[in-house]
C-alpha positions in Angstrom: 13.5 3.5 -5.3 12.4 3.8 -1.5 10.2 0.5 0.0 7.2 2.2 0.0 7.4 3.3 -3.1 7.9 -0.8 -4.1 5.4 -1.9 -2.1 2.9 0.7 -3.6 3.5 0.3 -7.2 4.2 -3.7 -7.1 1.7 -5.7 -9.6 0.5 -8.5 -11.7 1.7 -7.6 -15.1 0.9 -9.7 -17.9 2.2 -8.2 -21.1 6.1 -7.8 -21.9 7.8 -6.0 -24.8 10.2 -7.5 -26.4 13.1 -5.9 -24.3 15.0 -9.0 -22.5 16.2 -8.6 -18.8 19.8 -8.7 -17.9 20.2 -12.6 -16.4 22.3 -10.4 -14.0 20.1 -8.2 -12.8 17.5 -11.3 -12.0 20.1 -13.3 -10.0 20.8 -10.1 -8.0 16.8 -10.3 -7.3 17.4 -13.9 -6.2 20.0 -13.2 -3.8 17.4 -10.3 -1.8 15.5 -13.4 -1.1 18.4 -14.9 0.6 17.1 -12.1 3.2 14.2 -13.5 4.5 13.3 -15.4 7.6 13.5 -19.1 7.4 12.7 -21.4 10.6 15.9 -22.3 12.2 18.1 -21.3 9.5 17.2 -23.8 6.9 17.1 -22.2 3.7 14.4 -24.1 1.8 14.1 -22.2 -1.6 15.5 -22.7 -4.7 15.6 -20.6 -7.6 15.3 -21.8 -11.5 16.1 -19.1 -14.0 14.7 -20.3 -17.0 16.1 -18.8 -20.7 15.2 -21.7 -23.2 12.2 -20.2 -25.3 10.9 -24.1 -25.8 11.1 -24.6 -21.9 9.2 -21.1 -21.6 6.5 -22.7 -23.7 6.7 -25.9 -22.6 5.8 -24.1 -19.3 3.2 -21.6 -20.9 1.4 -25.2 -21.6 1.9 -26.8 -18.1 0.2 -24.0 -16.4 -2.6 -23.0 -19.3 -1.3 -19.5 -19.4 -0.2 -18.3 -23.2 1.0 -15.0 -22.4 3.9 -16.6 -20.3 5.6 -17.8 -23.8 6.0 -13.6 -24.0 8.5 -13.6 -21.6 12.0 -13.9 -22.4 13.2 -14.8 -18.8 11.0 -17.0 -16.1 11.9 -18.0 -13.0 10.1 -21.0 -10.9 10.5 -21.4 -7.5 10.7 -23.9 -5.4 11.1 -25.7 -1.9 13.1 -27.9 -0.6 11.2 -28.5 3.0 12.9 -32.0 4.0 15.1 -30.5 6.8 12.7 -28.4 8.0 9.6 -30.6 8.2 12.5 -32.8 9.9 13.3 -30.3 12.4 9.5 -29.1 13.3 6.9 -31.6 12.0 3.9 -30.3 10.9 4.8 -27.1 12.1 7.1 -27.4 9.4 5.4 -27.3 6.9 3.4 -24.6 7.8 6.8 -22.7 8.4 7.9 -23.3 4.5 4.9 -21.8 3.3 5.1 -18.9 5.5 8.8 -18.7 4.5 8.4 -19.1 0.5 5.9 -16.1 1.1 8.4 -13.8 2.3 11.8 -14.6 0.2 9.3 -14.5 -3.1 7.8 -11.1 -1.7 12.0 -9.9 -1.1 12.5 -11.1 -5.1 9.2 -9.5 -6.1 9.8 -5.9 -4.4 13.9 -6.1 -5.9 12.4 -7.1 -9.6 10.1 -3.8 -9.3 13.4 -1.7 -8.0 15.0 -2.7 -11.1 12.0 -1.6 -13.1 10.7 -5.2 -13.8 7.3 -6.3 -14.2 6.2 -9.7 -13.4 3.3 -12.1 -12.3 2.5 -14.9 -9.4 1.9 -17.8 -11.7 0.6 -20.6 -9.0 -1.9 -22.9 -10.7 0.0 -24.8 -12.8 0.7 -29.1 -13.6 3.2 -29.7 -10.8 4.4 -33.2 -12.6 4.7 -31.4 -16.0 6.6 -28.4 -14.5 8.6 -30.9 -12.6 9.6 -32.8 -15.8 10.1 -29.7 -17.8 12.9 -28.7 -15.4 14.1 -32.0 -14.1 12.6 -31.0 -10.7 12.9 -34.3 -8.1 9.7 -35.5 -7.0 10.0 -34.8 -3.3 10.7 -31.0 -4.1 7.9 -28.5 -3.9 6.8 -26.2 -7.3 5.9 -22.8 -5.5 5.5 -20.5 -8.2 6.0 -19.8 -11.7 7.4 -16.1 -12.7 7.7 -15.1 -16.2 9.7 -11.7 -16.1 10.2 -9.2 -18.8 9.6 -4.9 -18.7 5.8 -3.7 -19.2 4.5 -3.3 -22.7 1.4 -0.7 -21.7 1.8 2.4 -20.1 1.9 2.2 -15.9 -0.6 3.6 -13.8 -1.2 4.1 -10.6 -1.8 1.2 -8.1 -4.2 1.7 -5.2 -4.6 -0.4 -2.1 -6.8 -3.3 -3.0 -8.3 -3.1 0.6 -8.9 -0.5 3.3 -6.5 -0.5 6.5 -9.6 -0.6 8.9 -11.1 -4.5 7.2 -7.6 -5.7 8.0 -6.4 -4.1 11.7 -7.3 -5.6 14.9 -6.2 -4.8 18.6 -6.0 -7.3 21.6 -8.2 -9.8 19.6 -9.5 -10.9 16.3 -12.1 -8.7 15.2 -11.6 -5.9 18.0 -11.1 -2.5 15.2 -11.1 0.2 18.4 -7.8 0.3 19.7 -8.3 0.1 24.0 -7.9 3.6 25.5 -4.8 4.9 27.4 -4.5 5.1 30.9 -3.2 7.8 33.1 -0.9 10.1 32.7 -1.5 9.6 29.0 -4.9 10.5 29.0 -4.4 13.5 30.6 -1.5 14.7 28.4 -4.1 13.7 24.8 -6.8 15.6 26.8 -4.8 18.8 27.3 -3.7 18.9 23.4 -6.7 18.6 22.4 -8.4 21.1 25.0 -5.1 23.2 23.7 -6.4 22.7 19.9 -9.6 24.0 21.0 -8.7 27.2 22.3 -5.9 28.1 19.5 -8.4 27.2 16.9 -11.2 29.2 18.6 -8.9 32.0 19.0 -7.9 32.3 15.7 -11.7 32.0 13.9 -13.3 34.7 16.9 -10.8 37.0 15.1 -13.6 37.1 12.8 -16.1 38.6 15.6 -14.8 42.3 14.9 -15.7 42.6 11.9 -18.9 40.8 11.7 -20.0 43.6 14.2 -18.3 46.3 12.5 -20.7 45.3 9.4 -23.8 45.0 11.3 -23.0 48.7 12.5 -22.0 50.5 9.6 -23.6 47.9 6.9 -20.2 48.2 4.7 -18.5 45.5 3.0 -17.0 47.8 -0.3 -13.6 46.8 0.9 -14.0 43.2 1.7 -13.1 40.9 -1.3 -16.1 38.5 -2.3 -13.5 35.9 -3.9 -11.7 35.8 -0.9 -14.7 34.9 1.4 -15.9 32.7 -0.8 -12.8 30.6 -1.2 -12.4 30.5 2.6 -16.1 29.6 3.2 -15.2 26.6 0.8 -11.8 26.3 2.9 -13.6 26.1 5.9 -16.2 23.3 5.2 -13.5 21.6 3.7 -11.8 21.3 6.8 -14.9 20.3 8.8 -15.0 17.5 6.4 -11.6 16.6 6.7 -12.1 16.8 11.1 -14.7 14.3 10.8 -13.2 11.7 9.0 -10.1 12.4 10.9 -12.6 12.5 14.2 -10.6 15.3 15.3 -12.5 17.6 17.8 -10.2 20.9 17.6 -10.8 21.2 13.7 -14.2 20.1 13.4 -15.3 22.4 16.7 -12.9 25.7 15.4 -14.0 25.4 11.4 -17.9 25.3 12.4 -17.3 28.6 14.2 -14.9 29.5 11.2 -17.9 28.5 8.6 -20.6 30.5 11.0 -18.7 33.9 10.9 -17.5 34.0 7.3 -20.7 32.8 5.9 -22.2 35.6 7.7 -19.5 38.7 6.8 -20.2 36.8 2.9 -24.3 37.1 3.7 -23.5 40.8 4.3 -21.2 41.0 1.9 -23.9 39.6 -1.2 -26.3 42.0 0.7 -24.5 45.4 0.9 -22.8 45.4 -2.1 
């Protein structure tokens, strides 16, 4: 499986059939977290791979979430931040967060590569977890994963927010990237001036026989599917320039639209 494909299909899953994972195959999702960046080299997660049914209970109980009991493997993760809180202060501790975030989003993406469904578990009692697992006091619960294969049939996961709420250029809240200067501007000008003509070119090849129809008002050889297909085609494309903001298309399939619509006027006419 590529990333993107990961990334894409990555979700909350909640219900597990009664296949177990290979223990194997979830420490070899552990170690892609070894991958991530951590501040100054400190490694501050730990991994607890969980098997005991009554401790999977127990923890269904400390975080008031039944269907984790379903699972046959969970995994809790925590942080060990001394040395790096030592090493940074409060930055520190900042930095662990930021750093739990990306080696549990390295584990995530290598669970759904091996075709494993999970879910981010984070509200849970920290003390009961703690004492569940024998977890010191000064180390941090981040996350409770119960891990199993999906139960209901997948479907298809789409973006839970659009690219354009989340993108900002030179400064927070700025959406228009800032234009490009010189010789840059020139070369974007002359592609597009370029897209205009070739596009322009190609629909006036329409302009001979538009004429040839006003002259001898014939159209028994033109095929009324055809036009009608491209006339959809065209304002299909206009559609697509606009949301695209495209000049060249938008410009070339309005003249496209004008002629054919015209040739299929005359052709509905003269039949």
């Amino acid at each position: 499986m590529d990333l993107d494909k990961a990334i894409q299909s990555r979700r909350s899953v909640k219900k597990f059939n009664s296949k177990k994972p290979d223990w194997r195959d979830i420490i070899e999702c552990i170690d892609a977290a070894r991958y991530a960046p951590m501040a100054g080299n400190n490694f501050t997660l730990k991994f607890i791979v969980v098997n005991d049914e009554k401790k999977i209970s127990e923890l269904a109980d400390a975080a008031q979430q039944p269907f984790i009991s379903n699972a046959k493997i969970v995994v809790v993760v925590c942080s060990d931040t001394k040395r790096t809180v030592n090493a940074y202060e409060k930055r520190g501790e900042i930095y662990c967060k930021q750093q739990a975030g990306a080696g549990i989003q390295n584990f995530w993406l290598k669970l759904v590569e091996k075709g494993f469904v999970t879910c981010w578990v984070g509200d849970f009692v920290d003390n009961l977890v703690k004492k569940i697992l024998k977890i010191p006091s000064e180390i941090n619960v981040e996350a409770i994963f119960p891990i199993g294969y999906e139960s209901e049939k997948k479907y298809t996961r789409k973006a839970k927010i659009d690219l354009d709420r989340i993108l900002y250029f030179e400064n927070y809240g700025n959406t228009k990237m800032q234009k490009i200067k010189g010789l840059d501007v020139k070369m974007v000008n002359l592609i597009t001036l370029l897209g205009i003509i070739s596009g322009c070119c190609k629909t006036a090849a329409s302009v001979p026989q538009v004429l040839n129809i006003i002259k001898t008002k014939k159209t028994r050889d033109l095929s009324l599917a055809m036009y009608c297909t491209v006339t959809i085609g065209a304002t299909l494309w206009i559609v697509y320039g606009l949301m695209i903001k495209s000049l060249p298309i938008v410009l070339a399939n309005s003249i496209s639209l004008i002629l054919v619509s015209t040739i299929l006027s005359f052709k509905i006419r003269y039949k």
